[in-house]
Every structure is written in C-alpha cells, then in structure tokens.
N, C-alpha and C positions, 0 to 999 in steps of 0.2 A: 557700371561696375563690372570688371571682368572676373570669368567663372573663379578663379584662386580668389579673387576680395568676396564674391559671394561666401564660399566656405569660409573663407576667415571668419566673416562676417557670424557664420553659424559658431566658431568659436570664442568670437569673442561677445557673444551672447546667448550663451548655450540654453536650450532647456534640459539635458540630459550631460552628465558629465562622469565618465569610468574612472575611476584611481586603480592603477597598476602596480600590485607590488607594496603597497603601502603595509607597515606593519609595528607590532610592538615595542622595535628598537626603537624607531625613528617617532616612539608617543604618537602612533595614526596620525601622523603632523600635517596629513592631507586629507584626510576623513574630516580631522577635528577644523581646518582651517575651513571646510564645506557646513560647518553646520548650519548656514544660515542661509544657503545656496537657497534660490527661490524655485530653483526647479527637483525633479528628480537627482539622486548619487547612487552610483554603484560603485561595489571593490569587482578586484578582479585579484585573487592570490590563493596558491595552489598548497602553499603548506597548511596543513589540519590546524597546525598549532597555532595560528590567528584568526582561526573561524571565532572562535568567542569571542575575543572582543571585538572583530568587526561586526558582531550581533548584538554587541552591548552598545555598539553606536545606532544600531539601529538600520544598519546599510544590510543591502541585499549584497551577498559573495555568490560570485562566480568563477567558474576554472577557467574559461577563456572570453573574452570579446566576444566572437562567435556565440556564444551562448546566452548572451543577454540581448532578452526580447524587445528590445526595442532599438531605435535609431538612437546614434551616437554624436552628439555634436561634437564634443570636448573631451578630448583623454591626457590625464595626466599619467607619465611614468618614471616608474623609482624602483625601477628593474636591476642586478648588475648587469655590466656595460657587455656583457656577452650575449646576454639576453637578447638584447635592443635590437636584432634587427629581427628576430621573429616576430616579435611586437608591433615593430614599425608598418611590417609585411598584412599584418593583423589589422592593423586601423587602414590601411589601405585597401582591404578586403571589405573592411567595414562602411567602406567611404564615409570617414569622420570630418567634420567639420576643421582640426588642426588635434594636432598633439602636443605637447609639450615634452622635453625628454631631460627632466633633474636628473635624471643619471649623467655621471661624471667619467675623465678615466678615455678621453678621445683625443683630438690634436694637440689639446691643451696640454698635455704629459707630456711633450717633445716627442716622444718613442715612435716607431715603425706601426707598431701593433695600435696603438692608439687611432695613428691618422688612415692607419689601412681602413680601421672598423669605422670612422667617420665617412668615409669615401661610401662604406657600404651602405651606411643606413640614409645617405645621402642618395647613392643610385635608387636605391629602392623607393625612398618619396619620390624623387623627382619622375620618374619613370610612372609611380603610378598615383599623380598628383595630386600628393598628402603637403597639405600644409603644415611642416616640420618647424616647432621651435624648440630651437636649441642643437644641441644637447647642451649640458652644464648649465641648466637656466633654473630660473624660478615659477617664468611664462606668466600668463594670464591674469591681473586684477581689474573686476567689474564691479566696484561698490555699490551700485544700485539694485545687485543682483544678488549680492552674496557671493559671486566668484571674489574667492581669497588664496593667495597660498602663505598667509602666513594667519594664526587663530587672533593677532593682535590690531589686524589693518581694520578701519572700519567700516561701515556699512552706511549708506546716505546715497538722497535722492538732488538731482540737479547740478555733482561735477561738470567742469569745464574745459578742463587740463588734461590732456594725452599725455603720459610722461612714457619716453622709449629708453628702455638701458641696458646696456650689455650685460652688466655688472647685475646680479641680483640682492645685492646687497644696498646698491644705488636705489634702485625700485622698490626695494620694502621700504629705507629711508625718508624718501621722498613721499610714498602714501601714508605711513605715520606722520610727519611734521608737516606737510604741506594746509595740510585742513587747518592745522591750528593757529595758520597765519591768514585765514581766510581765502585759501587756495584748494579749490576741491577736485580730485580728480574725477573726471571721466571715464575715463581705462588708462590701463596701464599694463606694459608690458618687458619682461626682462628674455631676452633672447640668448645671449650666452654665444658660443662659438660659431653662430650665425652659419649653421652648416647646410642650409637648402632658404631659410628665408633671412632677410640680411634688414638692416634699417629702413633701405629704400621702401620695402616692399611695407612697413610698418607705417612709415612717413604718408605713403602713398593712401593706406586704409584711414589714418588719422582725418588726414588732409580732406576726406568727402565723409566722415561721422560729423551728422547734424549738430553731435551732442558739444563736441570738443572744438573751443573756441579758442584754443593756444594749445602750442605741441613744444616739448621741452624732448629731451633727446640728451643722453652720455652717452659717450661711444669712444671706442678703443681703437677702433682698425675698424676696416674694410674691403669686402672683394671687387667691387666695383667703382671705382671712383667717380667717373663718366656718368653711370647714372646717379648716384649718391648726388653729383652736381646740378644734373637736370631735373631731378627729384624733390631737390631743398629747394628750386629756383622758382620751380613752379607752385610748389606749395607755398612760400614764404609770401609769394603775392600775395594772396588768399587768410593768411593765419599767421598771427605771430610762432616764430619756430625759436627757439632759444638750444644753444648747443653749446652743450660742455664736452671739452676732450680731456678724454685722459690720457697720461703716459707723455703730456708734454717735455719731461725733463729724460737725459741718456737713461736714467735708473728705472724711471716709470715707462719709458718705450720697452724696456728689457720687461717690466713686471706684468705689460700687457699681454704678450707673448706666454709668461707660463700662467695667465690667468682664464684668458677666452685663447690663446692660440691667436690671438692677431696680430700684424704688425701693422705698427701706429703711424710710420711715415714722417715727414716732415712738418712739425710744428708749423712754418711758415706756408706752407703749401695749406695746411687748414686754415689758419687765421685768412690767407685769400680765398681762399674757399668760401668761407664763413660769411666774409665780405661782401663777394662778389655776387652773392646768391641772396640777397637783402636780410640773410638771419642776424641774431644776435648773439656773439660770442660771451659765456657764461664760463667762468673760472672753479668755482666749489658748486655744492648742494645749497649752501646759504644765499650766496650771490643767485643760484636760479631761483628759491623760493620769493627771493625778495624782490626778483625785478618782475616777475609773476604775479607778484601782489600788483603792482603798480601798471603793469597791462591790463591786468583783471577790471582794474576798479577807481584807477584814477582817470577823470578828463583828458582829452588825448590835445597835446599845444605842441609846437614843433619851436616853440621860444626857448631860449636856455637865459632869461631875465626873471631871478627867483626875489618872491619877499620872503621873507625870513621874521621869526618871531620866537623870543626864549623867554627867560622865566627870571633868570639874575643877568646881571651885566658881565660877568667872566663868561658865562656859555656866549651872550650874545657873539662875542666876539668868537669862542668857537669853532660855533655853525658858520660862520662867516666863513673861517678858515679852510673849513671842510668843505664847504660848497663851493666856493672858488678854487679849489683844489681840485676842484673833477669836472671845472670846465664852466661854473657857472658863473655869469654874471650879477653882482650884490649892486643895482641899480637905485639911484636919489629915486625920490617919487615926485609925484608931480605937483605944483603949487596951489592945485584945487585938494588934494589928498592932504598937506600938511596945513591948510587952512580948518579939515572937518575934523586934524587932531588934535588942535590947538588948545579945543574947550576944555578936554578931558586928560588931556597929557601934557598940561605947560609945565606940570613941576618937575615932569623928566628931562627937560633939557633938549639935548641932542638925539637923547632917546629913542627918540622916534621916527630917525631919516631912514634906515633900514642899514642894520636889522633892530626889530625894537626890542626895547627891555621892558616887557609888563609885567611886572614884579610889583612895581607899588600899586599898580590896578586891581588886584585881588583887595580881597573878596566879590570885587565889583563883574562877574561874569558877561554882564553885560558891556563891560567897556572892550574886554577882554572878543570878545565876539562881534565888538563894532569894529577893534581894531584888525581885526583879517578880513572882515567885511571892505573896508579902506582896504586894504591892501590889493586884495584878489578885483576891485573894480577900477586901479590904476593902470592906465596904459602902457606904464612904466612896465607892469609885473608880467609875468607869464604862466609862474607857479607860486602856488604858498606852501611853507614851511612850520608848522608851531613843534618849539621842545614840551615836551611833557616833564616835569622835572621832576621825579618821585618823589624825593627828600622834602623837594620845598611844596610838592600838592600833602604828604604825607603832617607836615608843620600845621600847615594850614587846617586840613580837619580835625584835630585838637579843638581847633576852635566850632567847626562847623561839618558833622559828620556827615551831609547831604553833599557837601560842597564838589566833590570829586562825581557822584552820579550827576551831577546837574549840569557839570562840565562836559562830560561825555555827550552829554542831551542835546545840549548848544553846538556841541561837536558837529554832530552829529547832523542837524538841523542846518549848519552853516555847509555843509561837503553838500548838504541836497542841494542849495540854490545855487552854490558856486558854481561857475562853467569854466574854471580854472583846476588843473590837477594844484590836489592838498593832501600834504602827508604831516603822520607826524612823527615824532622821533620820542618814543617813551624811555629816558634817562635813570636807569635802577643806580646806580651808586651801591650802596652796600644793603640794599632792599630789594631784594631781586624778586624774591616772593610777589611783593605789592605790586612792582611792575610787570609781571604777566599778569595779576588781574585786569591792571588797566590797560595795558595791550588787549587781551579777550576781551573787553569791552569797546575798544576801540575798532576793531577787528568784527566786531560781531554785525558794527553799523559801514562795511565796508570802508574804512577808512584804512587804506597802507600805516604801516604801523611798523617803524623799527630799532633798534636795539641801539644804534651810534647814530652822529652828524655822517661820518665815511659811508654807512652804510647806505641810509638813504637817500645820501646824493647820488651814489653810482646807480644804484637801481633806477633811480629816476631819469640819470643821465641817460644810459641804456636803454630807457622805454623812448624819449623825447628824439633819439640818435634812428631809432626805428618809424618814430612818426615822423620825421623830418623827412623819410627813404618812401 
C-alpha cells in the first residue's frame, strides 16, 4: 500500500474524527450522524452561539484543529466555500488521515470564482499531501464503526460491498436499501467534484480492503480516463466491480456538469470501457442492488440453461417469457428427471417439462422441495428459479398459518445443498406488505430475492455474463 492509501486507510477507519463548522441550522446533522462513532468526535466552530448545543451533544468544541490535543484521522467540513482553503491548509498542518469538504459553491457553479477556489484548495492538498474528498460530497460511511453522514444509515458488523459515488445522494441511497436485500456494505464513499482524489484512487483502496468483496461505483465524469481504464482492469480481475454511469442521455450529460462539474463523455466509449475492463455495466440503483445480491450469495455457473418453477400456470408461462427474454435458455430435462416426477406430478400433465406449475402440490412442501431438488440435479439445468406467489402463499395459510414459515425452512435448506445458483422471485400483486415480509425472510437465509420475472433474470443474467469472463 502506498503512503496516500495508508492515510486513506486512517480515514476510512478513523479513531479520531473533527466536524468543522457544523451547527444549529444544519440540526448538528454531523454531530448527530456521529453518535454512535466508536471512537473519539470533536467540533471545531468559532461562533459562541453553538457552543451549547455542541455541549448538549456532548462533544468537546474547539476554535481551531490546531488546538485539539490529539491526532486527527478524519475531518469533516461544512465551512462556507471561502473558508475552505484555510481549513484545508489546517488539516494539512494537521497531517490528517483525509478530509472530506460538504461545502458546496466550486466548479460545479459553472462561475470563474468557483473553479478558481477549486484550483486552490486543490494546490494546497495536493502540494501538501491531504487526502481531499470532494468538495460537494457526503465522503466517508464505515458501518462497523459508526462512521455516518447521515443520522439514518445503519450500523453493522460483516459488510461486503464498497459502494463508490459521486452523487451523495446515490451513497446514502444505496447504504439505506442495500442491507435490506441482504447486501451489506463495507464502506462507502461519496466523492463529489473529485477535486484532488478521483474514482481511481477509491477503486484502487477498495480493491486491497480485506473487508470488501464486491465494489459497485456511480460515476458522472472523469479526469483521467487512462488510468480509470487500467484501474477498473486490474481490479476487476480480483473483485466483482459493477458500474453505473450516469448522464447517459444529451440531458443528463448537461445535468452532470452543473451537478459534480464533470463531463460525462461518450456513452459508448463507457459501455467499451465497461466491457473491455471485465466489469459489469449496471443501469439504476435497483439493477445494482439486485445483481449484488446474486454475486453475494448465489452459486457462481457460467450456464445460461435455467429451470424454472411458479405457483399457477399463467405465471408459469410468464417467467418463461421473462427469462428467455434476457437471454435465457428454458431447456426439456432429462428422461431420468421426468421419470423421478412422474410418481408425484402425473395429474399435472405437461406440467412439469419446465417450467413447472406446482400449484396443485401444495400443501405437500415436500414435493414442492423434491421438485427443485430434480430440477437443480438435471444436466439439463444450470440455474433454479421458484416464483413466490403472495396471493396464492397468502390463500393457502387460511388454511394452514405455519405454512409460509416452513416454506422458507425448506427454502432455505434446499439453497444449502444445491451447488446450483437459486433465486426467487417474491410476486406481491396487490399485497405488497406480506411480500416484504417474505422477501426479509427470504433474504435473511441468503437466498436472492426479487420483486418481478424481468428483474431477476437480468440480475442474474449479469452475474452468469461475469462468471463466464
């Protein structure tokens, strides 16, 4: 690791962390985002009029950096943007582990005055080498640590996921709903107008953290392209890297520019990029969390020959649809497989060449659990698929109020022996409630878990597109 990924390193696992500037308008929105910080907080703010409540939090205030007795890993600042290069000049005196600079009001404004003072607090890190992120950013989340900048992200040991964003609104996004599909972050970091440290250099720290075992990335623009190339190429070997651009359309290239001050480039020069560098091109937040799940946690096959399995005979046909619409092949099975399903599924007919309809197998769990068991042991298959169908599990416990935990059980049970990727596809209809429960229970035993057929065929597609590479 070289000397700037050391420092990083000190910030993105700080034991000492300064808030600059933080105060009453902004609800101590970085005090209160620290309270669970496992190490020491300090403020740093020079008007009288917020000494109290920064004593009501409990934090030690002080008039400058310099005067707080101890070493600095992590500084946060929310300074105005005139401020910022004294500051900067400060934590570089301080020799701090990195800064972060939420202050706004630099290139991103289009103006003279903006990109000058960029340039400036830009010389100053770079000259006296401060690990600078941002400005216009969010910077820093370490879950396991309590590093927050937002009071609602949460706290948890065992993240896996680097998520890197320009955007910090992408970054708090992404650490809220990520967990809840059983995608835990690692760290996470929002950079902003990438004014002294860019992706690469983020890419580059993910890439050798023991912790983080997939790296997901939205990105706007870039100052280096050349290395951004040899950056994603080399890491990508090593770690799934999943990359969403934004500003693909004329409108959104224009909105990147008054948002981080980047320009975004040719759409097609990324998708080659993307390509050529073995990552995985990701289009929204939903498409990254979902193909995340299925790196995470499904069996890794480079077969794209799925079985399939739904709940009524209109879905079956469906999922059919949906998975061979994103590339998959819906394969006969083999004459040893329809011989072991013959005992228990003669009165379904055709039923059961794939994709099958186990609808009349209920309440029988077990047949239900034989038949992906046949499935996922045919040579024929590559992947299993089962719909989860809320309406008709929701029918069914009327009759049988255990029926739905038991199910998940057997799920459950069956995702451990299989040596085949299994997802499932939980189907709310107009019961949206019940299907996040049974997603969080599904979810909870590692099993990928998604909202549509579209949905988790592409994700899956995605992940299979990557093992194949």
């Amino acid at each position: 690791m070289n000397y700037n990924l050391k420092r990083l390193h000190r910030a993105f696992n700080p034991r000492t962390v300064a808030v600059v500037g933080d105060k009453m308008a902004l609800g101590y929105m970085w005090l209160n985002s620290l309270s669970q910080f496992q190490g020491k907080v300090y403020s740093v703010q020079i008007d009288e009029r917020e000494f109290p409540g920064i004593a009501a939090l409990g934090v030690d205030n002080y008039l400058s950096l310099q005067a707080i007795p101890d070493d600095i890993d992590y500084v946060i600042v929310a300074v105005p943007n005139n401020v910022t290069p004294r500051i900067v000049q400060d934590c570089v005196s301080k020799s701090v582990g990195g800064a972060t600079l939420f202050t706004a009001g630099f290139a991103e404004s289009g103006s003279d005055d903006g990109r000058k003072l960029q340039e400036t607090i830009s010389k100053i890190a770079r000259e006296g080498g401060l690990n600078l992120i941002g400005p216009n950013c969010m910077g820093i989340h370490n879950p396991s640590i309590g590093l927050r900048h937002s009071p609602d992200q949460p706290c948890y040991d065992g993240g896996s996921v680097g998520f890197i964003s320009q955007s910090g609104t992408h970054a708090t996004f992404f650490t809220l709903m990520a967990p809840m599909h059983g995608v835990k972050v690692s760290k996470s970091v929002s950079y902003g107008n990438a004014a002294v440290l860019d992706s690469p250099d983020f890419l580059e720290y993910m890439g050798q953290d023991d912790e983080t075992r997939a790296i997901g990335i939205y990105i706007e623009g870039i100052n280096d392209g050349r290395r951004l190339f040899s950056t994603l190429q080399e890491i990508a070997r090593r770690k799934p890297v999943l990359v969403w651009k934004g500003g693909t359309s004329d409108e959104g290239n224009r909105a990147t520019s008054s948002h981080t001050g980047s320009l975004a480039g040719s759409q097609r020069v990324w998708d080659a990029l993307i390509k050529q560098c073995g990552a995985i091109k990701v289009n929204s937040l939903d498409e990254m969390i979902d193909t995340m799940q299925v790196m995470l946690h499904a069996k890794p096959t480079a077969g794209n020959r799925v079985g399939l399995a739904a709940m009524t005979g209109g879905q079956s046909v469906a999922i059919t649809d949906a998975f061979t619409g994103a590339g998959f092949e819906v394969p006969l099975l083999t004459d040893e497989s329809y011989r072991r399903f013959a005992p228990f599924f003669d009165t379904l007919g055709a039923s059961y060449r794939n994709p099958l309809d186990v609808s009349l197998n209920f309440p029988h769990l077990d047949r239900i659990v034989h038949s992906l068991d046949i499935l996922s042991q045919d040579e024929n298959i590559d992947s299993v698929v089962l719909e989860v169908s809320v309406p008709f599990m929701q029918h069914l416990t009327w009759l049988d109020a255990s029926l739905l935990d038991e199910l998940v059980g057997e799920l459950a049970r069956f995702n451990d022996r299989c040596d085949k990727p299994f997802i499932a596809v939980v189907v709310p209809a107009h019961v949206e409630a019940e299907a996040l429960a049974i997603k969080d229970k599904l979810v909870s035993h590692d099993i990928p878990c998604f909202p549509s057929f579209q949905r988790g065929a592409n994700a899956l597609m995605k992940a299979i597109a990557y093992w194949k590479r």
